[in-house]
C-alpha positions as CSV (number, residue, x, y, z in Angstrom):
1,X,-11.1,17.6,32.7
2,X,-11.9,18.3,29.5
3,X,-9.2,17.1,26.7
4,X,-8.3,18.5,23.7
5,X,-8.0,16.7,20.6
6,X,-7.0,17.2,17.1
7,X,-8.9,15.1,14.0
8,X,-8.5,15.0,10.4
9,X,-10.0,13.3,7.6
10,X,-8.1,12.4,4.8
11,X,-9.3,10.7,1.3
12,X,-8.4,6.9,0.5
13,X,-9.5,4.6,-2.2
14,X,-11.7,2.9,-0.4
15,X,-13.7,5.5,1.7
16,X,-12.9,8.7,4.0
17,X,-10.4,7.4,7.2
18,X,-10.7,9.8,10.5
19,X,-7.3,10.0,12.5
20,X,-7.6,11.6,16.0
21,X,-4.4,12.9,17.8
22,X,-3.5,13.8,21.2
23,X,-0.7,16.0,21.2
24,X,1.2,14.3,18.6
25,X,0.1,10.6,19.5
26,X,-2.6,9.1,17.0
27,X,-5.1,8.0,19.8
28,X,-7.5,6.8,16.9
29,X,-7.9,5.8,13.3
30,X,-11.3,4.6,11.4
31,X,-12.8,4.8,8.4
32,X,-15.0,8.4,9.0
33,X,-18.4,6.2,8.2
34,X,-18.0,5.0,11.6
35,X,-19.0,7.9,13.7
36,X,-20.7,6.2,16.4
37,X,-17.6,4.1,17.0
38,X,-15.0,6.9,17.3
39,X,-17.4,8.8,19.9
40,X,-17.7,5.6,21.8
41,X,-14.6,4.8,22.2
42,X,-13.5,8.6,22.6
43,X,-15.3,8.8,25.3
44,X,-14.7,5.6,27.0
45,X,-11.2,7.1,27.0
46,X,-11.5,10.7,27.7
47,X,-14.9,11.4,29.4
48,X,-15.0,14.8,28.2
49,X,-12.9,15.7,25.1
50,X,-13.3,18.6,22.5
51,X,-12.5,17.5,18.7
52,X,-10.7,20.1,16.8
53,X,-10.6,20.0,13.2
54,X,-7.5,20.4,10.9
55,X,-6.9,19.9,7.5
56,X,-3.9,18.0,5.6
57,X,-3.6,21.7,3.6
58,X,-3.5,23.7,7.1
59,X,-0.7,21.5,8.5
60,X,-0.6,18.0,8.6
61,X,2.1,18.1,11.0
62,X,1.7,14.5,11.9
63,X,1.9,13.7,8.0
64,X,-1.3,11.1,8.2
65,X,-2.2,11.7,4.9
66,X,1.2,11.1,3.7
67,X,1.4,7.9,5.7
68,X,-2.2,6.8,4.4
69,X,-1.0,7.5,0.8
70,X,2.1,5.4,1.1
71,X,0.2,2.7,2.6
72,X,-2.3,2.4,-0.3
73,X,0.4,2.4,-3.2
74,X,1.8,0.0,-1.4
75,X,4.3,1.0,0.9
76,X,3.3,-1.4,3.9
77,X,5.8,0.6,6.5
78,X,4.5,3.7,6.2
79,X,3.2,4.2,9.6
80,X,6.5,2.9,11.0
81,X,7.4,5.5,13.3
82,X,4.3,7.0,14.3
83,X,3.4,8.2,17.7
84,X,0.9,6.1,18.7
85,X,-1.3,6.6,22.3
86,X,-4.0,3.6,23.0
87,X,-5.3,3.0,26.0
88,X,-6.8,-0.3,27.4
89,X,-6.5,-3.3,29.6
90,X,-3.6,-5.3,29.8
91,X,-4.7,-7.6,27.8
92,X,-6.2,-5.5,24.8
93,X,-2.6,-3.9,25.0
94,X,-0.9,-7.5,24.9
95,X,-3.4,-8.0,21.8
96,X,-3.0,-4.7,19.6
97,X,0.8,-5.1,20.5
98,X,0.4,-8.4,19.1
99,X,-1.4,-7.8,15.6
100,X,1.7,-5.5,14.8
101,X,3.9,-8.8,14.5
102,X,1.4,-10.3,11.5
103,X,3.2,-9.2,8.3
104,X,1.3,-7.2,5.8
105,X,0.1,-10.0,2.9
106,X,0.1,-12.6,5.8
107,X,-2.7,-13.4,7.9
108,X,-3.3,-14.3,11.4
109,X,-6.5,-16.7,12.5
110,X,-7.8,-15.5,15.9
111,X,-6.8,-19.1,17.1
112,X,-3.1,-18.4,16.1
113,X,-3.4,-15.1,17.8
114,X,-4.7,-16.7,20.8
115,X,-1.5,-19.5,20.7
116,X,0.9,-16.2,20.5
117,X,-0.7,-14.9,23.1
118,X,0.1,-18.2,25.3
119,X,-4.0,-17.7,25.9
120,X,-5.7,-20.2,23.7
121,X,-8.3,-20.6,26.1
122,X,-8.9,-16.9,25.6
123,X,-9.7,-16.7,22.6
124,X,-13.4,-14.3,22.6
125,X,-11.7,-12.0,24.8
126,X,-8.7,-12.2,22.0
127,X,-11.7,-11.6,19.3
128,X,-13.2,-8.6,21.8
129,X,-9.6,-6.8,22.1
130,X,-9.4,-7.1,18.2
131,X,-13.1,-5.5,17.5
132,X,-12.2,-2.8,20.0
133,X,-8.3,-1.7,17.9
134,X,-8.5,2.3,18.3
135,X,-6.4,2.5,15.5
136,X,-6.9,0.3,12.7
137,X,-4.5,0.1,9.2
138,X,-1.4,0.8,12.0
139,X,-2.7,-2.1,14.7
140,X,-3.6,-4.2,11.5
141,X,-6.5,-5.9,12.8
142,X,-8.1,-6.6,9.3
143,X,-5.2,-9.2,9.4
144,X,-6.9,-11.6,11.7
145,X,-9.4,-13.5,9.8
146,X,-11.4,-17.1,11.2
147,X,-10.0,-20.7,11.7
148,X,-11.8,-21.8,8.4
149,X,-10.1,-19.1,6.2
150,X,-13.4,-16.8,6.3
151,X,-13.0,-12.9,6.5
152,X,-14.1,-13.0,10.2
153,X,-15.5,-9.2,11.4
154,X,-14.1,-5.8,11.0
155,X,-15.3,-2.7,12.1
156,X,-14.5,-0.9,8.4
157,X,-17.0,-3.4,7.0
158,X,-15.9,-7.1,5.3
159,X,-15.4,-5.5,1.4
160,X,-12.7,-3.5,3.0
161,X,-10.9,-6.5,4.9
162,X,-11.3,-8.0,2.0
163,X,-9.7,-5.0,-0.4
164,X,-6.9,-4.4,2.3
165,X,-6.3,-8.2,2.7
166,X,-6.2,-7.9,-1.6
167,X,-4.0,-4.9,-1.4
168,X,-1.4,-6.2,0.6
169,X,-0.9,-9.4,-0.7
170,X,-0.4,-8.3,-3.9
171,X,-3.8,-9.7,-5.7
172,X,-5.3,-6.0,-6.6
173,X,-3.7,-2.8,-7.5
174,X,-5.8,0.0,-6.4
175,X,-6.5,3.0,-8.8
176,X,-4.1,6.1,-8.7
């Protein structure tokens, strides 16, 4: 069955982000360099899916761009109440669900994470989960960085952990 979705891009400071709805669920949200990593994980989900494109101008009924402004001024809840859809194992749900309790301007190492989890044995299937968030910014993965206070990974690239990590804490002030 073939499944229809709805994407949008919409501008930020620090590069295009690509949000991807299902009715009115986000299902996904990346940074639109990514390409290969929304269609992988689109289609890990939905087998067959059809992307149809709208723009923030034509009715941005979901109010993404909104949200994404917000969140780049500085307003840190501005994807509270959004629809979200993600589908995984148990245990990537336990994870996402979990990365939503870090604080923005607080960090998480993947240890900690792990602890939370009452799984600190787990903690490379803790790191998987993490590299495989369908929906950064709102599952705020770029707030899990390494034991030894190092940036760790991120699918968005590490000058954008870096910049979001900056953002939120206070320490830089995007440009308007």
């Amino acid at each position: 069955m073939n499944i229809m979705l709805k994407k949008c891009v919409s501008a930020s400071k620090i590069g295009e982000i690509v949000s991807v709805f299902k009715e009115d669920r986000l299902v996904f949200l990346d940074f639109a360099d990514n390409v290969a990593r929304l269609e992988r994980l689109l289609t890990r989900r939905f087998k067959s899916y059809t992307l149809e494109e709208f723009s923030e101008e034509s009715g941005d009924i979901w109010g993404i761009g909104l949200r994404l402004e917000r969140y780049f001024a500085g307003d840190f809840t501005a994807f509270v109440g959004l629809e979200l859809d993600f589908s995984g194992t148990e245990f990537q749900h336990r994870v996402w669900n979990a990365l939503m309790q870090i604080e923005a301007g607080k960090t998480w190492s993947y240890s900690q994470l792990a602890d939370y989890l009452a799984a600190p044995s787990a903690l490379r299937a803790v790191g998987t989960a993490v590299g495989q968030n369908p929906i950064m910014l709102v599952l705020p993965c770029h707030r899990v960085i390494a034991k030894n206070g190092g940036l760790g990974g991120f699918a968005g690239g590490l000058e954008r952990k870096k910049v979001l990590l900056e953002l939120e804490s206070g320490q830089v002030l995007l440009p308007s």
